[in-house]
C-alpha positions as CSV (number, residue, x, y, z in Angstrom):
1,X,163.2,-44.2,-10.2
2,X,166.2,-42.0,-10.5
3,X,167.7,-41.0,-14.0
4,X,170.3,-43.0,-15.1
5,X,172.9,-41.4,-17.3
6,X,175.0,-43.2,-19.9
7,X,178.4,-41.9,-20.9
8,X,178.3,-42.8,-24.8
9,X,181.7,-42.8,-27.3
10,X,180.2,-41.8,-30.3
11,X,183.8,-42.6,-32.3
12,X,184.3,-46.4,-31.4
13,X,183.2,-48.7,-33.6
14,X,183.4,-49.2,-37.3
15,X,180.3,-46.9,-38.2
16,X,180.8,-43.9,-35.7
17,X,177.9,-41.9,-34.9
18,X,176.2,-43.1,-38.0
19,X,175.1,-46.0,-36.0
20,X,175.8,-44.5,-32.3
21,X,173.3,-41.8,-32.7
22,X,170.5,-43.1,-33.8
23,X,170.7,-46.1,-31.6
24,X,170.9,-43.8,-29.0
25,X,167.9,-41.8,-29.7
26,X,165.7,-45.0,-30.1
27,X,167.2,-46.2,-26.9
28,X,166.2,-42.9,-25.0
29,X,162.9,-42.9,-26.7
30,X,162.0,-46.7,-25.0
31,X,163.6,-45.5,-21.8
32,X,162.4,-42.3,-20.1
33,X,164.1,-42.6,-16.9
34,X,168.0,-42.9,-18.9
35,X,169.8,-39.5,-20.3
36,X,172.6,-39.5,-22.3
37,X,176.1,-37.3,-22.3
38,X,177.7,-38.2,-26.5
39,X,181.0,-37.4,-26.9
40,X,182.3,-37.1,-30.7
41,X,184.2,-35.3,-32.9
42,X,182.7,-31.7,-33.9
43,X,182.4,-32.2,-37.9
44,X,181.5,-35.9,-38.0
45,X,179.3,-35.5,-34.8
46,X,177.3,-32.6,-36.3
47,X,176.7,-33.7,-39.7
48,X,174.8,-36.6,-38.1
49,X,172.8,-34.7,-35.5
50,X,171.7,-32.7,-38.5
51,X,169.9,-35.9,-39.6
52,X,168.4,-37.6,-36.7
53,X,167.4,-33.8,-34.7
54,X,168.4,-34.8,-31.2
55,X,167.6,-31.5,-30.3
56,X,163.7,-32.9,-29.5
57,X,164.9,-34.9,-27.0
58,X,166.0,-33.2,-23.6
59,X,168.0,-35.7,-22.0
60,X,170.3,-36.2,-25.3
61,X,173.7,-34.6,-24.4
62,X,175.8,-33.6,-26.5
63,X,180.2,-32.5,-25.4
64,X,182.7,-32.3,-28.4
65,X,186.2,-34.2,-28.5
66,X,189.1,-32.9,-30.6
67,X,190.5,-36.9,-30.9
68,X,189.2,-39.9,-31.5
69,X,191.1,-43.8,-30.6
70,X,191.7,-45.7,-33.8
71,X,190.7,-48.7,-33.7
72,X,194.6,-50.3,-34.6
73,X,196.0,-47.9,-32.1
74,X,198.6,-49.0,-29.3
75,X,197.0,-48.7,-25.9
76,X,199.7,-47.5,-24.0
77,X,199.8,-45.1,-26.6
78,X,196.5,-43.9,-26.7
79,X,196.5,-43.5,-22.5
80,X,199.7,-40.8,-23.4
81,X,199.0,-39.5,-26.0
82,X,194.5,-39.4,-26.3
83,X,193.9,-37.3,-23.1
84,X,191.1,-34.8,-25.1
85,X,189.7,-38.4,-26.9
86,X,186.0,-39.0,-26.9
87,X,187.0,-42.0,-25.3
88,X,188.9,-40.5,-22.4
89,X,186.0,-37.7,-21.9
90,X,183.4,-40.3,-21.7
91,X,185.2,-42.0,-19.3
92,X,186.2,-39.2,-17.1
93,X,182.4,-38.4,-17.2
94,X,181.7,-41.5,-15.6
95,X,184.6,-40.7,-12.9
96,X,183.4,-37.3,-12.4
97,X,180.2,-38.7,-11.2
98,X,178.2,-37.3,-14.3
99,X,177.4,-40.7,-15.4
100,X,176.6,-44.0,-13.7
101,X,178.6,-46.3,-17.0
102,X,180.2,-45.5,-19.9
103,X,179.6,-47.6,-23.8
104,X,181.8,-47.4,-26.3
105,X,182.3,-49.9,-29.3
106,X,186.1,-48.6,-29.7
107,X,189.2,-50.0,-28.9
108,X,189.1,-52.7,-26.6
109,X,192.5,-52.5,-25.3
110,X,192.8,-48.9,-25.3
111,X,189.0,-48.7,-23.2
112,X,190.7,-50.7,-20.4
113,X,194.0,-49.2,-20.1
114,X,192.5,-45.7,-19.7
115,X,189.2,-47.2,-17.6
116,X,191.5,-48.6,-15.1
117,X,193.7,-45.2,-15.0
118,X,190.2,-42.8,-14.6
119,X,188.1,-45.6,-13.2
120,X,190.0,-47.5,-11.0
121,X,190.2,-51.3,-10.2
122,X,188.2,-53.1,-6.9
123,X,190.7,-53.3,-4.2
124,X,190.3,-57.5,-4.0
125,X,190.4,-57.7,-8.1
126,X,193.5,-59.0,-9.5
127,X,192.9,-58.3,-13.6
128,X,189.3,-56.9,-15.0
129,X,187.7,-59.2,-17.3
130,X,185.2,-59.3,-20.1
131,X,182.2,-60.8,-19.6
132,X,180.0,-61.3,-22.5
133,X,176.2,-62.8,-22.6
134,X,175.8,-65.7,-25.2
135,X,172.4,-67.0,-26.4
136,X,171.5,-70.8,-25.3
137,X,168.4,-72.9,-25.2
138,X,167.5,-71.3,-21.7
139,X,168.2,-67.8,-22.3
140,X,172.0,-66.4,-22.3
141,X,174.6,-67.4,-20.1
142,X,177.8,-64.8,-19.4
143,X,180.9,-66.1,-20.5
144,X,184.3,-64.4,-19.3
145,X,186.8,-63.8,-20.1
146,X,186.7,-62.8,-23.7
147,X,189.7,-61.3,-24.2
148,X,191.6,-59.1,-21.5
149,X,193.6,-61.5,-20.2
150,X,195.3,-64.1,-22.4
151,X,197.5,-65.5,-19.4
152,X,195.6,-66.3,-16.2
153,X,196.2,-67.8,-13.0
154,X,193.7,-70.6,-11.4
155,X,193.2,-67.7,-8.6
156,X,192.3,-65.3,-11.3
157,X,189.7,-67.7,-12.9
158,X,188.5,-68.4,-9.5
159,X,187.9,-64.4,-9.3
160,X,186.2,-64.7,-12.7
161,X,184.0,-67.2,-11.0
162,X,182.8,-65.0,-8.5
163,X,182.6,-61.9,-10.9
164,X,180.6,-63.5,-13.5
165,X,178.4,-65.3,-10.6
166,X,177.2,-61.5,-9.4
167,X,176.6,-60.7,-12.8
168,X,174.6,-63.2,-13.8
169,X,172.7,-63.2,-10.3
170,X,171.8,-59.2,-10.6
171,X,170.0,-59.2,-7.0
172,X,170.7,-60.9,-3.7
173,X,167.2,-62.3,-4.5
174,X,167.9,-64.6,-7.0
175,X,169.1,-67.9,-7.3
176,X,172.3,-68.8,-7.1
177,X,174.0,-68.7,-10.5
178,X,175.8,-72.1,-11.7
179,X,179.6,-72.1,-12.7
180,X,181.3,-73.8,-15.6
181,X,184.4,-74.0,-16.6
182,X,185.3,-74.2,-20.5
183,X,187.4,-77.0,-20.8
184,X,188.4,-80.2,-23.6
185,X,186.3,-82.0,-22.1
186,X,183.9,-83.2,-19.4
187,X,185.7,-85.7,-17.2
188,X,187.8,-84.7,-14.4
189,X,191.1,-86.0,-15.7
190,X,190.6,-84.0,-18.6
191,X,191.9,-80.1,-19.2
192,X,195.3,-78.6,-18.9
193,X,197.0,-78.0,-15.1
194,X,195.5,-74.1,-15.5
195,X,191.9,-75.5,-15.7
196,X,192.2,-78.2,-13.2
197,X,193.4,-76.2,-10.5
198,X,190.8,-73.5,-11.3
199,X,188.6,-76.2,-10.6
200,X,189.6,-76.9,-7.8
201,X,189.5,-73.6,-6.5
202,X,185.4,-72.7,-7.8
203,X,184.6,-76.6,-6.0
204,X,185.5,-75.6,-3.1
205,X,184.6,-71.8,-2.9
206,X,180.6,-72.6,-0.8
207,X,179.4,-69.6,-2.4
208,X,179.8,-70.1,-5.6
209,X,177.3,-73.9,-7.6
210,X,180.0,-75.2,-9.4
211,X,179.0,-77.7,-12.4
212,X,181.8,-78.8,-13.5
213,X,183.4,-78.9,-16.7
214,X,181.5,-77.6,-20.6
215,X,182.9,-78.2,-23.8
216,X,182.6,-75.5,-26.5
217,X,180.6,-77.3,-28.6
218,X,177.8,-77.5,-25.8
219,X,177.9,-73.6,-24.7
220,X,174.8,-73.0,-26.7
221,X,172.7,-76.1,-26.9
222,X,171.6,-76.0,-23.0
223,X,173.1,-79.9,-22.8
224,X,175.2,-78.3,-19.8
225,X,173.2,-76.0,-17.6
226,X,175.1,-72.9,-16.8
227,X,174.7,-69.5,-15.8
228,X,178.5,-68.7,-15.9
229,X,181.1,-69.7,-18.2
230,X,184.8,-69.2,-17.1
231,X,188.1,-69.3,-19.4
232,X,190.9,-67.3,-19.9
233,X,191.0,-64.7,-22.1
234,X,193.0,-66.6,-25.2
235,X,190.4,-69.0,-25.0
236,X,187.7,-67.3,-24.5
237,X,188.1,-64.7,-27.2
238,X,189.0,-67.5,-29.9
239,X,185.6,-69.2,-29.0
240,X,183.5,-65.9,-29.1
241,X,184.7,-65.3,-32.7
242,X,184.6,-68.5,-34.3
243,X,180.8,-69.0,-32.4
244,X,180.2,-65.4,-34.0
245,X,181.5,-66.3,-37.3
246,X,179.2,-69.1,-37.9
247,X,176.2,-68.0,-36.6
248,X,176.6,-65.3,-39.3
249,X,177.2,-67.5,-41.9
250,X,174.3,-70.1,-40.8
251,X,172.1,-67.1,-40.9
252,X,173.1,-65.8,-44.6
253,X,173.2,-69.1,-46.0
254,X,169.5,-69.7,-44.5
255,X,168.3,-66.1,-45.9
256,X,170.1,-67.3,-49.4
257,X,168.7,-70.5,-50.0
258,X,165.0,-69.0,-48.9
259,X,165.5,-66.3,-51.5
260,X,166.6,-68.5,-54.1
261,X,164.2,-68.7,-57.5
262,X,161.2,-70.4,-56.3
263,X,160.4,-68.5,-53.4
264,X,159.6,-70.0,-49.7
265,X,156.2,-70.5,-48.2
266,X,155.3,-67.8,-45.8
267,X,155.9,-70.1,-43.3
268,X,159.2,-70.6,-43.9
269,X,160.3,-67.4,-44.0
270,X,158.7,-66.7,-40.7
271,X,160.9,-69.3,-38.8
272,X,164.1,-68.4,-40.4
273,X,163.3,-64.6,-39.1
274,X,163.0,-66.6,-35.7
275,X,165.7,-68.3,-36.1
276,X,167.8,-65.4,-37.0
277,X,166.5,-63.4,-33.9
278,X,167.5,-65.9,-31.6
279,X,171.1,-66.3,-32.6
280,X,172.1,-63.1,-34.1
281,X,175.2,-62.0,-32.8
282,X,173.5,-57.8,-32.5
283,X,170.9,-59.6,-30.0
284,X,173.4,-60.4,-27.5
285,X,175.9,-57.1,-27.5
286,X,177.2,-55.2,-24.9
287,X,180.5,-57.1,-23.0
288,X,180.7,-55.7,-19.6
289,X,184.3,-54.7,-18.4
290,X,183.7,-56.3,-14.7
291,X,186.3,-55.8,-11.7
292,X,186.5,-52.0,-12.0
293,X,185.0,-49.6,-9.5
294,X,182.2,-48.1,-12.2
295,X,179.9,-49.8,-14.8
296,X,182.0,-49.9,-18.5
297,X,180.4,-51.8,-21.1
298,X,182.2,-52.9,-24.9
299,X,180.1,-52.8,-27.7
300,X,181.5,-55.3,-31.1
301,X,182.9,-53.0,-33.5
302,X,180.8,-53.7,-35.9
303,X,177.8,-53.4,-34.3
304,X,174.7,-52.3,-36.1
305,X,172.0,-49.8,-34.3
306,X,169.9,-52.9,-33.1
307,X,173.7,-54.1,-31.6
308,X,174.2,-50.8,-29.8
309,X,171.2,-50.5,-28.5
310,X,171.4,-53.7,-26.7
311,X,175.1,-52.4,-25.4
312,X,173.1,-49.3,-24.1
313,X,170.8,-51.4,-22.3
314,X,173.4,-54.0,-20.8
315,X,175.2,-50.5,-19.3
316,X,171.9,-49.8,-18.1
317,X,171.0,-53.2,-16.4
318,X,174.8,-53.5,-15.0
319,X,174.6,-50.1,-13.5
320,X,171.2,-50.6,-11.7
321,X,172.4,-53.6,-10.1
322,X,175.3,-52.1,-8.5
323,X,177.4,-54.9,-9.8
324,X,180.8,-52.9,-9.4
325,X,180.2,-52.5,-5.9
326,X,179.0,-56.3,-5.4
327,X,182.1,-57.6,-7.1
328,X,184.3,-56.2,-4.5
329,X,181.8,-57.2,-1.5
330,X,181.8,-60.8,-3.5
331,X,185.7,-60.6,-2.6
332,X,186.0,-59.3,0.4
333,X,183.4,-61.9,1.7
334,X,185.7,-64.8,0.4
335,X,188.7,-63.0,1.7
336,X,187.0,-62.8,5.1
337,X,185.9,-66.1,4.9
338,X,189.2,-67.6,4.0
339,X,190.6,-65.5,7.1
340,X,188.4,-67.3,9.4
341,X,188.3,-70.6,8.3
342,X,190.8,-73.5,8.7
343,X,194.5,-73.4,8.2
C-alpha cells in the first residue's frame, strides 16, 4: 500500500501540541504506511518536540507557522487576515497535493471557511456538512450534520442523505447503508414541514434504504437500526453536546461512587472500565467535513491524545475510501437519474 500523508494543525484545540504531538507519534508508531507534515508555531512547537524526540521517526514532518486561529476568532476574519496560520498551511498542504486530508481540532468555523476557499466544494454539493460517528448497540452510526448548517433546505438534507450514506458504506462492496432522519417523533404525521419534506425526498431517492423517522432518545440504544442519521445543523449540534455532556457525567459519577470508602470488587471495577470505553466521547472523535473535494476531518477541542488519535485515524479511513470523490459521483448519479426519469 501507498503512504498516506496526514496534514496535522498542531494549534487547534484546547491543548496544542501538548496533546497533538504525542498522539501523533503513537499514531505513526501503529501505522507504518501513514507520514505526517505538523504545522505549529516555532516556540510552542519546539519546546514539545524537545519532549517526545520526533526526530526517531522519519515520516514525522515538521513546517513552522508564524499564526495560529483562536479558537473565539471570526471566520471571515481568520480567512483575511490568517493566510501564514498553521491552519491555512495545513490546508494548503492538502491542496498542494502534499497530503491526502488534513486534522485539526481548531476552529470549526474558521476550518470550513478557509477549506472551502483552498479545498474547494463538489460541483453537485450545495453546503458541506459535518458528519460525526456516534457509539450504539451495533457499533457507531454517522450522524450529520453537527453543526455547519443551522438553516437547511429538504434538498440539502436529502444531500446529507446521500453524503452520510457513502460514508458509512466505505466500499461499493458493502451493504447498503440505512437512513434516518432525527425527528420528534416516529409517526409520519409527526416533525416540522423541514423534516417531512426531507422525508419525502430520502423515500423516494431508490439509492438510498430509508427507515424512517428516530427520536433522540433512541440514537444510541440500537431500538432504531440506522447507519445514517440526518438533521440539520442546529439540531444536530444541540443533540451532539447534550449526548456528550451526559455520557461524561454518567462516566464520573460511575468512577466516583466505585472509589467511594469501601472499595469495589475487582469485578466491578472491570465493567465500569467497559462501560466507560464503550461510551466515551475520545472513542468516537474525528467529525469528517464531507462535500468538499479533499478529505478534512475536526477533532473536539478538547480532545485528549486517545481523542486525537482516533481523529487521525478517521482522516486516514475517509481518505482511503475516496469518499470525496464518491460524494460527487453519489450526486451526479442522482442528478443523471433525475434527468432521465419521469417528468
Amino acid at each position: 500500500m501507498s503512504r498516506l500523508t496526514l496534514a496535522v494543525d498542531a494549534m487547534g484545540g484546547d491543548a496544542g501540541p501538548s496533546v497533538v504531538v504525542p498522539a501523533t507519534l503513537r499514531y505513526l508508531g501503529d501505522n507504518p504506511d501513514v507520514g505526517v507534515i505538523v504545522f505549529g508555531e516555532r516556540r510552542q512547537l519546539d519546546a514539545c518536540l524537545a519532549r517526545h524526540q520526533p526526530e526517531a521517526i522519519s515520516r514525522f514532518q515538521v513546517e513552522y507557522a508564524a499564526q495560529s486561529v483562536a479558537d473565539d476568532e471570526v471566520p471571515s476574519a481568520a480567512l483575511r487576515n490568517k493566510k501564514k496560520s498553521s491552519l491555512w498551511a495545513a490546508l494548503a498542504a492538502v491542496a498542494e497535493r502534499r497530503a491526502d486530508a488534513c486534522v485539526s481540532g481548531g476552529n470549526t468555523g474558521a476550518m470550513m471557511a478557509m477549506a472551502i476557499k483552498l479545498l474547494g466544494v463538489e460541483s453537485l454539493v450545495d453546503r458541506p456538512a459535518i458528519c460525526t460517528p456516534l457509539p450504539g448497540v451495533n457499533g457507531c452510526c454517522y450522524a450529520l450534520d453537527m453543526g455547519a448548517n443551522v438553516d437547511c433546505t429538504p434538498v440539502q438534507l436529502h444531500q446529507f442523505a446521500r453524503m452520510g450514506s457513502v460514508l458509512a458504506q466505505r466500499s461499493s462492496a458493502d451493504r447498503k447503508p440505512s437512513i434516518a432522519l432525527l425527528n420528534v417523533g416516529t409517526e409520519k404525521t409527526k416533525g416540522n414541514k423541514l423534516v417531512k419534506q426531507a422525508a419525502e425526498l430520502i423515500s423516494k431517492d431508490a439509492s438510498l434504504s430509508y427507515a424512517g423517522f428516530v427520536e433522540p432518545d433512541r440514537l444510541f440504544s440500537g431500538a432504531v437500526e440506522a447507519d445514517v442519521v440526518v438533521c440539520d445543523g442546529f439540531v444536530g449540534n444541540m443533540t451532539l453536546k447534550a449526548a456528550e455532556g451526559v455520557a461524561r457525567r454518567m462516566i464520573q459519577r460511575m468512577l466516583e461512587v466505585l472509589d467511594e470508602p469501601g472499595g469495589a470488587e475487582p469485578q466491578w471495577l472491570q465493567t465500569a472500565q467497559v462501560i466507560r470505553s464503550e461510551f466515551e466521547p475520545a472513542g468516537f472523535n474525528g467529525a469528517v467535513l464531507v462535500g468538499l473535494r479533499h478529505v478534512v476531518v475536526k477533532s473536539h477541542g478538547s480532545a485528549d491524545e486517545n481523542g486525537f488519535y482516533w481523529a487521525l485515524e478517521n482522516a486516514a479511513m475517509a481518505a482511503r475510501a475516496s469518499v470525496p470523490g464518491r460524494v460527487g459521483n453519489s450526486l451526479a448519479a442522482y442528478r443523471a437519474e433525475r434527468a432521465h426519469g419521469p417528468h
